[in-house]
C-alpha positions as CSV (number, residue, x, y, z in Angstrom):
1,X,0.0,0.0,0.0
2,X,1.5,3.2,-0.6
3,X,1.4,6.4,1.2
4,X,0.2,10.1,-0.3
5,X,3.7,10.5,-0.5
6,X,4.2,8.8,-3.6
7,X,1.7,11.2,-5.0
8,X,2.4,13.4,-7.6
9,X,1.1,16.8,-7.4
10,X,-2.0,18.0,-6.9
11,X,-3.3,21.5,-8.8
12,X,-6.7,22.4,-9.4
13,X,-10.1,22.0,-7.9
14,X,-12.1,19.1,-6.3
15,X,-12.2,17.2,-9.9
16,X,-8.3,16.9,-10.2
17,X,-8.0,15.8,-7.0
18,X,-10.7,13.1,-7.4
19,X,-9.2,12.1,-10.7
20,X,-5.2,12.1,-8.9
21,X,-6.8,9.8,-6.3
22,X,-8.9,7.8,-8.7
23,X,-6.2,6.6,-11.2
24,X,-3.8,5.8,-7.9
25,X,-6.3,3.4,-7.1
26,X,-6.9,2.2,-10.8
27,X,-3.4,1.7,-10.7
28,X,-4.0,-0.7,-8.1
29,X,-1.1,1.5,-5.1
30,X,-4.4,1.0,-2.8
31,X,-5.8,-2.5,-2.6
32,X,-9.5,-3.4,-2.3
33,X,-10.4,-3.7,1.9
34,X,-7.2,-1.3,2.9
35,X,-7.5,2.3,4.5
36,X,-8.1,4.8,2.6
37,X,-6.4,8.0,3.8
38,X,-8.4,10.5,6.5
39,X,-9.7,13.6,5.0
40,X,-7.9,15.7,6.7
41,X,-4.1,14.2,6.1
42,X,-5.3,14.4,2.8
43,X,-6.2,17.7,3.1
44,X,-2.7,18.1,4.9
45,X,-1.0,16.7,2.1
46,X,-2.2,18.7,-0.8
47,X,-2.5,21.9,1.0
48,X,-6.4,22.3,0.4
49,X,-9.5,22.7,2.4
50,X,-11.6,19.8,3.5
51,X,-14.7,20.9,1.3
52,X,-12.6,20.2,-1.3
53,X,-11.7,17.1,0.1
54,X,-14.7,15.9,1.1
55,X,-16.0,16.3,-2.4
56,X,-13.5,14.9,-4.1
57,X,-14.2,11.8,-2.1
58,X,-17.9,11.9,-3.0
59,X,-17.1,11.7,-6.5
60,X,-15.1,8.6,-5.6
61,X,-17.3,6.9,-3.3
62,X,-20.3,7.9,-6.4
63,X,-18.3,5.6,-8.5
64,X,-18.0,2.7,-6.5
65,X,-14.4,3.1,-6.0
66,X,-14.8,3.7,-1.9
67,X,-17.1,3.0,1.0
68,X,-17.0,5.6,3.9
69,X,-18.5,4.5,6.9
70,X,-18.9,6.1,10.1
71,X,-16.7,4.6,13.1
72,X,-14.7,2.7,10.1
73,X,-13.3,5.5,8.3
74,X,-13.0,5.0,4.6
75,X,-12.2,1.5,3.1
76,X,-11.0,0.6,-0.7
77,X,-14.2,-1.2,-2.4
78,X,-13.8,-4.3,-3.8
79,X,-13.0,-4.2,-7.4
80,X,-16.6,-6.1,-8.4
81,X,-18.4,-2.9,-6.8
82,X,-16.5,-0.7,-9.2
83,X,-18.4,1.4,-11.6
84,X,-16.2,0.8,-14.7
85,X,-18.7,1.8,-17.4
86,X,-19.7,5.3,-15.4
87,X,-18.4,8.5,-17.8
88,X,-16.7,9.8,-15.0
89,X,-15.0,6.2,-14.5
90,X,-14.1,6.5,-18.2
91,X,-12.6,10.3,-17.9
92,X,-10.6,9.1,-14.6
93,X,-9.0,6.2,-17.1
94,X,-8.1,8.8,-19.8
95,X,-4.1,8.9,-20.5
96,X,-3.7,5.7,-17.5
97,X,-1.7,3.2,-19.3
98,X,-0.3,1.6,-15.5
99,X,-3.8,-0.3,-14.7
100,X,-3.9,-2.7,-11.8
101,X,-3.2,-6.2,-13.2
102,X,-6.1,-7.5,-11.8
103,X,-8.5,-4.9,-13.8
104,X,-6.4,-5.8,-17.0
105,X,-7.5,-9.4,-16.7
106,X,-10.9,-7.9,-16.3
107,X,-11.2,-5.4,-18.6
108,X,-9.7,-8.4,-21.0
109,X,-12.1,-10.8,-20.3
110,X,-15.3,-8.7,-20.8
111,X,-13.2,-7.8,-24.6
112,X,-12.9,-11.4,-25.5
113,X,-16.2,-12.0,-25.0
114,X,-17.5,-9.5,-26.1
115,X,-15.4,-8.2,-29.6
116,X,-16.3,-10.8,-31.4
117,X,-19.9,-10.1,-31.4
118,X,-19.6,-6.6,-32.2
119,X,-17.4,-7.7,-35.2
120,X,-19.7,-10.3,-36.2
121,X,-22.6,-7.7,-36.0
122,X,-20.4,-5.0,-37.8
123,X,-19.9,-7.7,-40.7
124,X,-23.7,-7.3,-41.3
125,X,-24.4,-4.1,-40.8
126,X,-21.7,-1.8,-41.7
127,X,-22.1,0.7,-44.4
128,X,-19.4,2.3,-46.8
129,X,-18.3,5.4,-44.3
130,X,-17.7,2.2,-41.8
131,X,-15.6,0.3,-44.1
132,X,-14.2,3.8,-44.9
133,X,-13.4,4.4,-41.1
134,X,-11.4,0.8,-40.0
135,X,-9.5,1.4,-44.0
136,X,-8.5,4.2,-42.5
137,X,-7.6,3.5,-38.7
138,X,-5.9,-0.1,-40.6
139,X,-3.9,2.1,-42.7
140,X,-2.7,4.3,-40.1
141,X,-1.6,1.0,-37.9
142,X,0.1,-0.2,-40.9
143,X,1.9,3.2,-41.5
144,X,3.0,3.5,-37.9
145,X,3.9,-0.2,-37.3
146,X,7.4,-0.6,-38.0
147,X,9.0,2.2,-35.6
148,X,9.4,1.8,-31.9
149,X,8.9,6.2,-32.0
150,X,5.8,5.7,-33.8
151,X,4.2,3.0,-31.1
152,X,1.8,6.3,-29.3
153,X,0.6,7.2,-32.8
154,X,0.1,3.5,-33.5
155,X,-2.3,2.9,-30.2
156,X,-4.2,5.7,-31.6
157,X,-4.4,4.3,-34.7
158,X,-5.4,0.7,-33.0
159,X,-8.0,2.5,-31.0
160,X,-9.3,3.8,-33.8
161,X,-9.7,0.4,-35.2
162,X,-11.7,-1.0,-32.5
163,X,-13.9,1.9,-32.2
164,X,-14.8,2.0,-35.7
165,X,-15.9,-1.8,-35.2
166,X,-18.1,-0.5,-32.4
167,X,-19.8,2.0,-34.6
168,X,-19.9,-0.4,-37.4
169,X,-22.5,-2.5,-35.7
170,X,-24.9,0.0,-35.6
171,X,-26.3,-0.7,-32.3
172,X,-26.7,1.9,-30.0
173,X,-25.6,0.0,-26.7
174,X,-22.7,-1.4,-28.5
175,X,-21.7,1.8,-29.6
176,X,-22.0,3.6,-26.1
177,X,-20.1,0.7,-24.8
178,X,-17.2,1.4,-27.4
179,X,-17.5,4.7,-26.4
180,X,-17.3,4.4,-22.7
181,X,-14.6,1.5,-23.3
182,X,-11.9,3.7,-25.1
183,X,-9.9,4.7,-22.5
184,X,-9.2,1.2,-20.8
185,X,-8.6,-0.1,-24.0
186,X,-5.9,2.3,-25.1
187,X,-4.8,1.4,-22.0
188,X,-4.6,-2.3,-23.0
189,X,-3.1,-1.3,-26.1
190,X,-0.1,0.5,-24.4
191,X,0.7,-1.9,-21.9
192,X,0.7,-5.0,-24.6
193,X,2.8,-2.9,-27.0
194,X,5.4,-2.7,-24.1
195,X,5.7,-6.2,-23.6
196,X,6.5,-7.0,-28.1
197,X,9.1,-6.1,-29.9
198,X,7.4,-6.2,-33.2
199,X,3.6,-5.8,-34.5
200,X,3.5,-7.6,-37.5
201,X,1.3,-10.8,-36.3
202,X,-1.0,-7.8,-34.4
203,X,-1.3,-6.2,-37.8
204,X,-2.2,-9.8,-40.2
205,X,-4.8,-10.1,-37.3
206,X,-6.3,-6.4,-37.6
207,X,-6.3,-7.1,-41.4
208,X,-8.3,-10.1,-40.9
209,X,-11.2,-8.5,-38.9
210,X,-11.0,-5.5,-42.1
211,X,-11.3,-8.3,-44.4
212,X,-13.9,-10.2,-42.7
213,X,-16.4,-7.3,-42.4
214,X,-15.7,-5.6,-45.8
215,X,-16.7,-9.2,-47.3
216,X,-19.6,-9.3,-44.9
217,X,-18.6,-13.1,-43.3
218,X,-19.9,-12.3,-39.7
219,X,-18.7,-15.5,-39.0
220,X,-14.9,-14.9,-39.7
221,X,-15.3,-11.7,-38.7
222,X,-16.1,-13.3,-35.3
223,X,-13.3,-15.7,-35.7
224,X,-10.8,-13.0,-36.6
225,X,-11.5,-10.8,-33.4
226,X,-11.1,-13.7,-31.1
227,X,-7.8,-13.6,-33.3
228,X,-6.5,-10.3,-32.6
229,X,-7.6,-10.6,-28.1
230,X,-5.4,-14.0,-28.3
231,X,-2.7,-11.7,-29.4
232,X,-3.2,-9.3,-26.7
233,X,-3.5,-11.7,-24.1
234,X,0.0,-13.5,-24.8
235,X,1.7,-9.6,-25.4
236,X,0.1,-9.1,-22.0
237,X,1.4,-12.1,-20.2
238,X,-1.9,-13.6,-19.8
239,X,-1.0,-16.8,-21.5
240,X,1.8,-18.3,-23.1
């Protein structure tokens, strides 16, 4: 567990505070059941008042993230009680590439299972500015692929991809979802791009999903999704 301390700075309002303390504990330095520190060493800390403590910590306990309870004090949630698909959740993720292992795995899991679909549904009801849209993302993957310098520009580029698939299925949940989604899985995309020295077998697997929709096979285009998240879960470490 680690102490405010190991903090970076804090400027700004309640909002930046809640989003400093947020991504610490999306970064997993405080562990679900441990203390959370007192409002007023926190206020101590950061050299602000306690209103804007105290509402910083509303924010967090709003989003599942904490549980303050009188004569207890204020307790890490456990990360099932988590509001992961809140907007604010989202915002907090924004730019966080250092995500708890655990919530990797998670965040993983809910992907492989549900990707596929979405590419499978894409495959059937994706128009021309779709096909135009994951061309384009594809294209900018490709481009960007082969320098280690590039590898920012290429998340953004993979991002891209994904979301386009999202919008391609013309579903409105789906879409939301993709929406709400990005940030933790740019966040995916960063940390499995650490852990591979090249992106080639990434890329043949992105191609695959672009070629499965554009022909309109929901099946492969299923197929070919499960494809690309097998990739990310060996460049991740969670398989061999």
């Amino acid at each position: 567990m680690m102490t405010l301390d190991a903090l970076p700075p804090h400027q700004g309002g309640a909002e930046n505070l809640a989003r400093l303390l947020a991504q610490a504990l999306l970064a997993g330095h405080w562990q679900p059941g441990d203390v959370f520190p007192r409002e007023l060493d926190i206020g101590k800390h950061f050299a602000v008042s306690r209103n804007q403590v105290r509402n910083a910590l509303t924010s967090l306990t709003a989003a599942g993230l904490l549980e303050r309870t009188a004569g207890r004090g204020t307790l890490v949630r456990e990360m099932g009680d988590w509001h992961l698909l809140d907007p604010l959740m989202s915002e907090w993720m924004t730019g966080l590439v250092n995500l708890d292992p655990q919530l990797v795995r998670a965040i993983y899991a809910f992907r492989f299972s549900a990707e596929p679909v979405v590419a499978g549904l894409a495959a059937q009801a994706a128009q021309a500015e779709d096909i135009e849209r994951l061309e384009s993302a594809y294209a900018g993957m490709e481009s960007s692929a082969g320098s280690v310098d590039s590898r920012a520009q290429h998340a953004e580029y993979d991002v891209a991809f994904h979301d386009a698939t999202y919008r391609a299925s013309h579903n409105l949940v789906w879409r939301q979802m993709g929406h709400l989604l990005r940030p933790s899985i740019m966040a995916l995309i960063h940390r499995s791009q650490h852990h591979t020295d090249t992106l080639d077998d990434s890329l043949a697997r992105h191609r695959q999903v672009l070629d499965a929709i554009r022909s309109r096979d929901a099946s492969a285009a299923e197929t070919a999704a499960r494809e690309v998240l097998r990739r990310t879960a060996i460049d991740l470490g969670i398989v061999s």
